[in-house]
C-alpha positions as CSV (number, residue, x, y, z in Angstrom):
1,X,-17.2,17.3,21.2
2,X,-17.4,13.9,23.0
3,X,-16.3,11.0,21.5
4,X,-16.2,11.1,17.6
5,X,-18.8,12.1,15.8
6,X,-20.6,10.5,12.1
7,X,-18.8,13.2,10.0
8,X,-15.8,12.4,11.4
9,X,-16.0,8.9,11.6
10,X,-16.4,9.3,7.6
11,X,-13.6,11.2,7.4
12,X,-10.6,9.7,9.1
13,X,-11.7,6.2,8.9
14,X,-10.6,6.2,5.0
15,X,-7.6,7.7,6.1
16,X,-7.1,5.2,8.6
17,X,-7.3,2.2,6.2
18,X,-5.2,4.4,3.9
19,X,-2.2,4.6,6.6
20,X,-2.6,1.5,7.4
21,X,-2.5,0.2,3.4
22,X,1.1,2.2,3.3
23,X,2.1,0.2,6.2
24,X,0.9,-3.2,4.9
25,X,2.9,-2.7,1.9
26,X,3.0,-5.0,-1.3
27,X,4.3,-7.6,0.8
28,X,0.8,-8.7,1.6
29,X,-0.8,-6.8,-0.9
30,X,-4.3,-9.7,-1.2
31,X,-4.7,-8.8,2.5
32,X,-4.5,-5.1,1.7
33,X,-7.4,-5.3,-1.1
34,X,-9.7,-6.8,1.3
35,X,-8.8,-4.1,3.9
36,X,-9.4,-1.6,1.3
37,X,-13.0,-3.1,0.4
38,X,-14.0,-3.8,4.1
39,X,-12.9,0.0,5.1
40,X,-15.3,1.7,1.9
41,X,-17.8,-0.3,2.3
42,X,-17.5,0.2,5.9
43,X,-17.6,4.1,5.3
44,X,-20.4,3.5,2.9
45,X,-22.7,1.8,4.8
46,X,-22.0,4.4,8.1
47,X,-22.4,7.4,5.6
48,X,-26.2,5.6,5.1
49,X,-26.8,7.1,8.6
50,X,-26.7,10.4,7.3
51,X,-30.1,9.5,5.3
52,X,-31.9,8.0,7.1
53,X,-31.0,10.4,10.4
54,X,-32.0,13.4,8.1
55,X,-34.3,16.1,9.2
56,X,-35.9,16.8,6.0
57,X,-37.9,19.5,7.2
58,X,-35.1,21.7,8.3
59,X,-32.6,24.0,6.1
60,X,-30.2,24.1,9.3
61,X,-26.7,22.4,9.4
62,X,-27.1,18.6,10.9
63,X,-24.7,16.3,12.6
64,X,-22.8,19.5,13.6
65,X,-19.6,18.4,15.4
66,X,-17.1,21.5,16.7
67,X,-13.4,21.5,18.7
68,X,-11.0,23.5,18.9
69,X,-8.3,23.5,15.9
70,X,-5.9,26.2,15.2
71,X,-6.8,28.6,18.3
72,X,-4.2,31.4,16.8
73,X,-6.3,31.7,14.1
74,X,-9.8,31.5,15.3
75,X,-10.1,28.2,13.5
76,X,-12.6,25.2,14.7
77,X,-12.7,22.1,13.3
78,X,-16.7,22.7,12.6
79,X,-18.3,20.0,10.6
80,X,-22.1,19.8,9.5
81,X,-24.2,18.9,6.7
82,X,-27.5,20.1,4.7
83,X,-29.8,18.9,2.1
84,X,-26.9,20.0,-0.1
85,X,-24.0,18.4,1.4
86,X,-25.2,15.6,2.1
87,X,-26.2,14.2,-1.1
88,X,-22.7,14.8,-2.0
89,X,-21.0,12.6,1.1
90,X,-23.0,9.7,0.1
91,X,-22.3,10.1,-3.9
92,X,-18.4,10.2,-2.7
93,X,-18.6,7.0,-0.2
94,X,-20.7,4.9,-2.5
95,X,-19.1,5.3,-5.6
96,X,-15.3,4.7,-3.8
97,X,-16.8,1.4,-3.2
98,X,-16.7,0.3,-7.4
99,X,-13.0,2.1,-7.2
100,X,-11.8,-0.7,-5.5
101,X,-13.3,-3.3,-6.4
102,X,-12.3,-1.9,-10.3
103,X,-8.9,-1.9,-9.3
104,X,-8.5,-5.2,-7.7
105,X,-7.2,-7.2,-10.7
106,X,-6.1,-4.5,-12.9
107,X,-3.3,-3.0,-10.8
108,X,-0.4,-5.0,-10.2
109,X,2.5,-2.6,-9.2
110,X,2.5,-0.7,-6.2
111,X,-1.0,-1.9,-5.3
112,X,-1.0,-1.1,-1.7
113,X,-0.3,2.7,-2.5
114,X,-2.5,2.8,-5.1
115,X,-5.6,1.7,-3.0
116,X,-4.5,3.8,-0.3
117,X,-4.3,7.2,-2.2
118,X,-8.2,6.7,-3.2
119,X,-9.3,5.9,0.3
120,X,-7.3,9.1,1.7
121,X,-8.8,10.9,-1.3
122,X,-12.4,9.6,0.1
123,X,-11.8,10.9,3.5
124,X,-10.7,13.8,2.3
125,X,-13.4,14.8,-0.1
126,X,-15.9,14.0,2.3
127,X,-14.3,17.0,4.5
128,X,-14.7,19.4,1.7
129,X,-18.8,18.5,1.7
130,X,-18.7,18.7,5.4
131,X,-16.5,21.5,6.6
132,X,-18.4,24.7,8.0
133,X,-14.7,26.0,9.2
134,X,-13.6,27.7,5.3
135,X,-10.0,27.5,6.6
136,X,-10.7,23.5,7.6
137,X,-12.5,23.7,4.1
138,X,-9.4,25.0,2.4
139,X,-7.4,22.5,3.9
140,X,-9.2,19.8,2.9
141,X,-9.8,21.2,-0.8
142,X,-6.1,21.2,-1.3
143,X,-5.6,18.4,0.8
144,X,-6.9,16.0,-1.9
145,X,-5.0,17.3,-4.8
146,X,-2.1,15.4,-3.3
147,X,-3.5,11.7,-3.8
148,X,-4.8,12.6,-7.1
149,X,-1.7,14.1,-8.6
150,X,-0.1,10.9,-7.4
151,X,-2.6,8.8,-8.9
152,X,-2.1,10.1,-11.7
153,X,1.8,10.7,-11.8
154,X,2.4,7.1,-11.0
155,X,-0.2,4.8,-13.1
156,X,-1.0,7.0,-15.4
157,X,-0.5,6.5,-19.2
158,X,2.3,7.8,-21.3
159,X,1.9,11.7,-20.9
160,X,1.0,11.9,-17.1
161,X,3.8,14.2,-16.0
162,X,2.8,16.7,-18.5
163,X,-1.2,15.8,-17.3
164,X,-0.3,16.1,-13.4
165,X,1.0,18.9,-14.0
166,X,-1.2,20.5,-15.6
167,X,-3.8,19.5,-13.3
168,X,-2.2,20.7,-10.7
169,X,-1.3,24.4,-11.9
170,X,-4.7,25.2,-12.6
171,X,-6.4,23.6,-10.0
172,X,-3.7,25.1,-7.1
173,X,-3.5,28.7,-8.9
174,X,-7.2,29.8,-9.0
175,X,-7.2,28.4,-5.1
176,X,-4.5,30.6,-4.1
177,X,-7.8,33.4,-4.6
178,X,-9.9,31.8,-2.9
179,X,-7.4,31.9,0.5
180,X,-7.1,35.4,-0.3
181,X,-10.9,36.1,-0.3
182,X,-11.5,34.3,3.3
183,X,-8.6,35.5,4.9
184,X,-10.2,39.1,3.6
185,X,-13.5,38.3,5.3
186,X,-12.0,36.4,8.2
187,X,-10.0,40.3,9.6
188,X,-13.6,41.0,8.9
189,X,-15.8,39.1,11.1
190,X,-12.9,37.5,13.4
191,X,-14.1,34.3,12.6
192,X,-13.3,31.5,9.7
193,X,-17.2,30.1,10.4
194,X,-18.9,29.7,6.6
195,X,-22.3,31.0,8.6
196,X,-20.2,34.0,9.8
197,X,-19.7,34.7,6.3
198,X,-22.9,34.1,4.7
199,X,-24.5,36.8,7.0
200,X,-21.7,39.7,6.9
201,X,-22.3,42.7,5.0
202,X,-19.8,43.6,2.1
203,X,-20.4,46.8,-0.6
204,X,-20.3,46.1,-4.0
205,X,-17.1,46.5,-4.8
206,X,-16.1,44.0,-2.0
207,X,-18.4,41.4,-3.3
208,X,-17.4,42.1,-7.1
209,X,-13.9,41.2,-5.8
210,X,-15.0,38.0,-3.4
211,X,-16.7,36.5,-6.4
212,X,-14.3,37.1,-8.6
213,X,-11.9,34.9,-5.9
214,X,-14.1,32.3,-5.7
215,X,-14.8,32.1,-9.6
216,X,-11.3,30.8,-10.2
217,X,-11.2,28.4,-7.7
218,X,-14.6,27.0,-8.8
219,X,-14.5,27.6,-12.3
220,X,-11.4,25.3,-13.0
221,X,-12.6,23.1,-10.6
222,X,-15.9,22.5,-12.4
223,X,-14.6,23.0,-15.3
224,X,-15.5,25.7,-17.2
225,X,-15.1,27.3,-20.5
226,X,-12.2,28.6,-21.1
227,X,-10.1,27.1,-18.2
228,X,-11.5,23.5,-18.9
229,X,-7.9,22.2,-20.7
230,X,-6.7,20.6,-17.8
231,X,-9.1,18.1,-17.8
232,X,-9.0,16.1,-21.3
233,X,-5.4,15.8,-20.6
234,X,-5.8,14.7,-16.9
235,X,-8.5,11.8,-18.0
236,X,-6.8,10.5,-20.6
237,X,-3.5,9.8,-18.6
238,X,-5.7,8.7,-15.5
239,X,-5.8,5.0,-14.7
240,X,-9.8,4.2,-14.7
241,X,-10.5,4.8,-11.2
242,X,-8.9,8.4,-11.3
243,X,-10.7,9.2,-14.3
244,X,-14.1,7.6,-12.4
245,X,-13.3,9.9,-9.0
246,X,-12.2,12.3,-11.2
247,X,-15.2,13.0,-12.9
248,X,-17.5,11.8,-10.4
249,X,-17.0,13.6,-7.1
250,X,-14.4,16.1,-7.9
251,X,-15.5,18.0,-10.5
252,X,-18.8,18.5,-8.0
253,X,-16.6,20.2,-5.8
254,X,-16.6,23.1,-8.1
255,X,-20.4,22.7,-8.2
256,X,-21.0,22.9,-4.3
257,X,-18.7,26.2,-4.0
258,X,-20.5,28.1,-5.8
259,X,-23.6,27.1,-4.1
260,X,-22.2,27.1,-0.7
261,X,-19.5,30.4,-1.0
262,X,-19.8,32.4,-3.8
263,X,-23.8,32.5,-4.4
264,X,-24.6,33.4,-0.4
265,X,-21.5,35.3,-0.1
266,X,-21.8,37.8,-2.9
267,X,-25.2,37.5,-4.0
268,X,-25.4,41.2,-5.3
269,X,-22.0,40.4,-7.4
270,X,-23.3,36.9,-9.0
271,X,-26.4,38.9,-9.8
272,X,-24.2,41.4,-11.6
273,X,-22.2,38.5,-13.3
274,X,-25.0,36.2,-13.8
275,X,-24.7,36.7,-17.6
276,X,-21.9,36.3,-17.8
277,X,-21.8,32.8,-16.3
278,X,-25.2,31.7,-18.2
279,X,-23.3,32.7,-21.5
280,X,-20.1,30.6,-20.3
281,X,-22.1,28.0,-19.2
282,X,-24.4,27.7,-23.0
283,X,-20.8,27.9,-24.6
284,X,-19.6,25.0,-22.6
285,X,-22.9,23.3,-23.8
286,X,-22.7,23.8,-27.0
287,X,-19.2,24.3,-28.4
288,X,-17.9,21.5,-26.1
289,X,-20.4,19.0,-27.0
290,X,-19.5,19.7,-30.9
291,X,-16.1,19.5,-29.9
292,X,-16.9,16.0,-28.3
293,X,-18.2,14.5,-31.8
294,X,-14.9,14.6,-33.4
295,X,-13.1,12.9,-30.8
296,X,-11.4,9.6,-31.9
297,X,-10.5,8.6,-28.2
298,X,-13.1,7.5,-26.0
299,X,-11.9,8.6,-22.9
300,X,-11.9,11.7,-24.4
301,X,-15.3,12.0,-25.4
302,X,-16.5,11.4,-22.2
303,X,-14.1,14.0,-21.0
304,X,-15.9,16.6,-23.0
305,X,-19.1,15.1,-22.2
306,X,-18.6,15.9,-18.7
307,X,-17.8,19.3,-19.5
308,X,-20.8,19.9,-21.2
309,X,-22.7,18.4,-18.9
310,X,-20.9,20.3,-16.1
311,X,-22.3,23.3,-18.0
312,X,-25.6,22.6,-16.9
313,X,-24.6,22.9,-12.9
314,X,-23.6,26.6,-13.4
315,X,-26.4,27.6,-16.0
316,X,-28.9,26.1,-13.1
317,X,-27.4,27.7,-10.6
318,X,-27.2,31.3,-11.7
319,X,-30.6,31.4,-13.8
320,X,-32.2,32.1,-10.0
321,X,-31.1,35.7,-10.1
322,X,-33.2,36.1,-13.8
323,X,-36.5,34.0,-13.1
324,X,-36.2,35.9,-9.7
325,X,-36.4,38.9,-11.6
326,X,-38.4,38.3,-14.4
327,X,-41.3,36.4,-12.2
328,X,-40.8,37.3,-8.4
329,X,-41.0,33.8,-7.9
330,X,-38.7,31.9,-5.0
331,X,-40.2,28.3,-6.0
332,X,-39.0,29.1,-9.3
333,X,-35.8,30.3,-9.2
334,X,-34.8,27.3,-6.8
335,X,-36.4,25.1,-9.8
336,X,-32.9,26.0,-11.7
337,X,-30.6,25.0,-8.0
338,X,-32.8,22.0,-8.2
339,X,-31.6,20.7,-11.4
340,X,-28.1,21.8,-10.9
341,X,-28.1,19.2,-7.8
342,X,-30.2,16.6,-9.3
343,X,-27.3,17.0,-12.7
344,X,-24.5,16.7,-10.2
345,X,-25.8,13.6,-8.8
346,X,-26.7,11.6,-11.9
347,X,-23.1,13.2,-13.7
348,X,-21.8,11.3,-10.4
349,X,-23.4,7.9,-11.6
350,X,-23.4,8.0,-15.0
351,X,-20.1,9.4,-15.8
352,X,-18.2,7.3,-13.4
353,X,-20.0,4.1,-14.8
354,X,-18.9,5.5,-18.7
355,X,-15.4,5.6,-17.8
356,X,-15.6,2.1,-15.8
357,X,-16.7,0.7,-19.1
358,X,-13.8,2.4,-20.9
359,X,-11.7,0.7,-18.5
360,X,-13.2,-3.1,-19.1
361,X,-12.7,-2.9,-22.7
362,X,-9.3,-1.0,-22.0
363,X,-8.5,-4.1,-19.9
364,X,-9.0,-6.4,-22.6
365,X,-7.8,-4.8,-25.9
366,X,-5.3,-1.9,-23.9
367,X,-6.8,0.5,-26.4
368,X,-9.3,3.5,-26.0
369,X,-8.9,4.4,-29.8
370,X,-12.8,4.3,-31.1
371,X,-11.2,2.7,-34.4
372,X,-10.1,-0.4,-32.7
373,X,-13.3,-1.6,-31.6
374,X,-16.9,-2.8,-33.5
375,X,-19.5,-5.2,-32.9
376,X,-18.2,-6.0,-29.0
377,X,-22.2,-6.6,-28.7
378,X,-21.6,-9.8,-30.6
379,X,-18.4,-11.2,-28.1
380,X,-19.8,-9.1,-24.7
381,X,-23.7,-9.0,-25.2
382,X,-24.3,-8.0,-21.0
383,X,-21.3,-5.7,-21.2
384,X,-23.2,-4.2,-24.4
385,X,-26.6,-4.2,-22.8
386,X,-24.8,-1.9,-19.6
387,X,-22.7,0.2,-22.4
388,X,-26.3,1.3,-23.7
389,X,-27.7,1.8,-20.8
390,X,-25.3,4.4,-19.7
391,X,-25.1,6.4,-22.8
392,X,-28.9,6.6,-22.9
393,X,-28.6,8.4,-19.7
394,X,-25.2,10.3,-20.7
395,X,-28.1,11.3,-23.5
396,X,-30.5,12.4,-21.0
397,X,-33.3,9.4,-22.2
398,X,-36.1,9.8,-20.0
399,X,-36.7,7.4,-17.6
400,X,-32.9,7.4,-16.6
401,X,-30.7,9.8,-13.9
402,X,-29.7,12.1,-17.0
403,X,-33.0,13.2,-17.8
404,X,-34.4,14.5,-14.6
405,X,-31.3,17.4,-13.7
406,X,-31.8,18.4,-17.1
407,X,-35.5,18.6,-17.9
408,X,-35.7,20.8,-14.3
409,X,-32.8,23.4,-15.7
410,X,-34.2,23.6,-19.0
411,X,-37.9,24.1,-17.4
412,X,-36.2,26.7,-15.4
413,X,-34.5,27.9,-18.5
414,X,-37.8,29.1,-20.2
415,X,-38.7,30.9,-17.0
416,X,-35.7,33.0,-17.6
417,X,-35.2,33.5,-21.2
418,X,-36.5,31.5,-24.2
419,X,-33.1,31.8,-26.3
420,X,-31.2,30.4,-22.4
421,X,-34.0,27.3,-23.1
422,X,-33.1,26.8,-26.9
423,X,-29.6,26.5,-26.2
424,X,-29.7,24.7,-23.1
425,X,-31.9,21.7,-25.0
426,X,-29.1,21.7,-27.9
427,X,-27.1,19.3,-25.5
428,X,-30.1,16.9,-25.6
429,X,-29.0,16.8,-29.7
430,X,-25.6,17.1,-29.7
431,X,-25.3,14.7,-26.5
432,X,-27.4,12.0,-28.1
433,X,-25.3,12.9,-31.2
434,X,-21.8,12.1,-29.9
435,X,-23.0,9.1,-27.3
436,X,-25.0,7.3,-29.8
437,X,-22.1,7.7,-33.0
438,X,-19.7,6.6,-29.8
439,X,-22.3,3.3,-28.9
440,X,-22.9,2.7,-32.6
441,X,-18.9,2.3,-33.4
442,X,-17.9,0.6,-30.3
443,X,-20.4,-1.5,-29.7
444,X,-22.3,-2.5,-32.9
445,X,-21.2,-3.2,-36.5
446,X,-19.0,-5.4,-37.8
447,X,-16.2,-6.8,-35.9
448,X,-13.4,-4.6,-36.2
449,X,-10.7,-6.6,-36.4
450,X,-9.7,-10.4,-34.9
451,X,-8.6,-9.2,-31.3
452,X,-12.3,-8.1,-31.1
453,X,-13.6,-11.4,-31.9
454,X,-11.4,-12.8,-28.9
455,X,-13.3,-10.6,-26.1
456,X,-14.5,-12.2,-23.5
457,X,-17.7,-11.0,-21.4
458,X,-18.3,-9.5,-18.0
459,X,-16.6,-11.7,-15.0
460,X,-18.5,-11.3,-11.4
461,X,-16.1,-8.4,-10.3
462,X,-17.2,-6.3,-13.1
463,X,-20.9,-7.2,-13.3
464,X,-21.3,-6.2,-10.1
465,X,-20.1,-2.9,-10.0
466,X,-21.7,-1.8,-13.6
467,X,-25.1,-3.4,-12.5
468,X,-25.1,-1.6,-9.0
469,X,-24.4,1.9,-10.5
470,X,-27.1,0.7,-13.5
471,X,-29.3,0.3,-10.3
472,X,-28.4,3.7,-9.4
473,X,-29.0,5.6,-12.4
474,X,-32.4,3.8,-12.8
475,X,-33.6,4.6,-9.3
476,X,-32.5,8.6,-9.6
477,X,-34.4,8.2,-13.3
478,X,-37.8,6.4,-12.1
479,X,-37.5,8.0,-8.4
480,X,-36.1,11.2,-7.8
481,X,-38.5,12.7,-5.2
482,X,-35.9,11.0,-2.3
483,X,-33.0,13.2,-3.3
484,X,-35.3,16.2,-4.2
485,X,-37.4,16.1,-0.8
486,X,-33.8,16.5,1.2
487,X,-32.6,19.0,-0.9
488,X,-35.2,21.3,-0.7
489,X,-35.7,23.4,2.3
490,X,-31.7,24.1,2.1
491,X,-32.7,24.9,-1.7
492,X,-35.3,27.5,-0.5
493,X,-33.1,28.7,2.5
494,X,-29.9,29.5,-0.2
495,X,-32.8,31.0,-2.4
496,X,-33.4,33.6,0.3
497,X,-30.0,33.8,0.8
498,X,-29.6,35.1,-3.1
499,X,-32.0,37.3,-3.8
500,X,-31.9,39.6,-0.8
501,X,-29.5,42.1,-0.9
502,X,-26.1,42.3,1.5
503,X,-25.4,46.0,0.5
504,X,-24.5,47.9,4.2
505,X,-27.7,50.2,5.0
């Protein structure tokens, strides 16, 4: 490798400006916000390359970069990205950029740190998208916990031991599998290469095993019924721009390994387990999104919401194996993948934007009780008009990002099973149900009480980063062919991958 490639450069420049954050120090802390912005939105606009360099007629890996690592352990530091990656590096470097900028008022003590944690996080994540290397993958999956559980730990609310904790224990424990399952396959092939993996032979029994590995690292990660606790807890306790990372890039994480490990891997296992999934998946649908309309904290709401939501990444992904069956069809069983990218995308947007509005009335009122609000529309009419806007696409409204990843896995649903289709489009009730009773107490009626009254609307700061991820959401809603035309051929190629068999001869 000569020189240092794109991947890279989005990788350890984050973690440059991070280090160099730590060394700046609160002593100079107004320098250190602007160092902050300049290096995300200097990863941002390099990770743009990535687009518009795209082969979008290609399922191979793309800006491959490979050295040498750990040479005792047949490790490379192997990096490349597909039409399913991708989407993810650029969802993770643009939405670090309204992290920042969230945070440049609000936090006052150990600023410096705090700014650096999220753009070591950013570099970080961005290795988990791009590794091809699963034990560079695994480092960089456990890597990130770090700067979370400290973002966490330190500005969190009153409760974030207990919440870090947490987070951590479930999020470490089902990993600890996962390690297990590649070093398994690693004495196996003599390599750690994801690609060496996807193409090596395993009996049932192995891949029953394998999958099970990979389904409790990505499970919590996503997360799923019943190992979805952790993340009420950890979003409540969050400072806003842990709870907008938290929801908006690293609950995809959980998303892209099953696509990328535990589909191609052991595709004989997940279309064993399949059921299984779908039915965990329609529970998280529907039980969380009732559980979500008797939530008196908004924070937590949205928690749920994203779990629910979440729901609809797994049911996508593993209805392949039964419109596969049922019709023979490969453009229809990647209609389901499609929608479980398109929903992890728009979850990205929309979700992160919903807690960044928690955070502007929390800044004003230092509430998120539901009760201490009503009629903000009549103090914070533009903040109002964004407010709506997002829970219109947290409701899946047509015309907005929430509708599109939605509409293609219920589509893909009825291809499947007409009772998989009827439960799926519950969430279209319920989620209108909860994110309209949320909008209609928070943001209409009558004034709730005389600290209301004294709100003040949107400044620049926070007008800008609501209206570019309102830009985003419409875009995805009105235009989603962009996104859809990159994803595609690596949606056919995993497709194949799935529904042929890697039983030895």
């Amino acid at each position: 490798m000569q020189g240092i490639g794109l991947l890279s450069l989005l990788i350890w420049l984050p973690i440059a400006g991070g280090v160099a954050l730590l060394a700046l120090g609160d002593a100079r802390i107004q320098i250190g916000r602007w160092l902050a912005l300049a290096v995300s939105l200097a990863t941002f606009v390099a990770s743009l390359s990535l687009y518009t360099g795209f082969d979008v007629t290609t399922s191979a890996f793309q800006f491959d970069e490979r050295a040498p690592w750990i040479p005792a352990f047949d490790a490379t530091y192997h990096l490349g990205v597909d039409g399913i990656s991708m989407p993810l590096v650029l969802l993770t470097t643009f939405i670090t950029v309204p992290v920042v900028i969230a945070g440049w008022k609000v936090i006052e003590q150990r600023a410096a740190q705090y700014f650096a944690a999220f753009l070591i996080m950013e570099g970080l994540m961005v290795g988990v998208f791009s590794a091809l290397d699963s034990l560079l993958f695994y480092f960089f999956w456990e890597a990130m916990l770090i700067p979370m559980f400290l973002i966490i730990g330190i500005w969190g609310g009153p409760r974030r031991v207990y919440a870090t904790i947490k987070f951590f224990l479930y999020t470490f424990l089902g990993s600890v599998f996962m390690l297990i399952a590649l070093i398994y396959m690693y004495l196996k092939t003599g390599s750690y290469e994801v690609t060496a993996f996807h193409a090596l032979p395993l009996s049932r029994t192995e891949q029953f095993w394998i999958f099970l590995a990979f389904f409790a690292a990505f499970a919590v990660k996503i997360p799923m019924f019943p190992v979805h606790t952790w993340l009420p807890d950890a979003h409540v306790e969050a400072p806003t721009g842990g709870s907008v990372v938290l929801a908006a890039i690293m609950l995809k994480m959980g998303g892209y390994g099953f696509l990328r490990f535990a589909l191609p891997i052991a595709p004989d296992a997940s279309r064993e387990l399949d059921t299984l999934v779908i039915i965990l998946s329609l529970v998280a649908v529907v039980y969380i999104g009732l559980v979500a309309l008797v939530q008196s904290d908004m924070k937590k709401l949205i928690a749920y919401s994203s779990i629910a939501h979440m729901g609809f990444v797994t049911l996508g992904a593993f209805l392949a194996f039964d419109i596969h069956a049922a019709t023979g069809d490969l453009r229809g069983a990647g209609m389901g993948l499609d929608g479980a990218m398109v929903q992890m995308i728009s979850h990205g947007l929309v979700s992160g934007a919903m807690f960044l509005c928690v955070g502007v009335m929390y800044d004003r009122l230092h509430s998120r009780e539901i009760s201490a609000y009503g009629g903000v529309i009549n103090r914070m009419p533009i903040f109002g008009a964004f407010m709506v806007l997002f829970a219109m696409a947290n409701s899946g409204l047509p015309g907005t990002s929430g509708f599109v990843g939605e509409f293609l896995v219920i589509l893909a649903s009825f291809k499947a099973n007409f009772w998989y289709a009827f439960l799926a489009a519950t969430t279209l009730v319920l989620g209108a149900a909860y994110t309209l009773w949320l909008v209609k107490r928070v943001i209409f009626g009558p004034v709730a009480n005389d600290h209301v009254a004294e709100l003040t609307d949107l400044d620049g700061r926070e007008f800008l980063i609501l209206g570019v991820l309102a830009i985003g959401v419409l875009a995805l809603g009105l235009w989603p062919a962009p996104l859809l035309e990159v994803m595609q051929p690596s949606i056919h190629h995993l497709v194949e991958q799935i529904v042929a068999t890697k039983l030895p001869v």
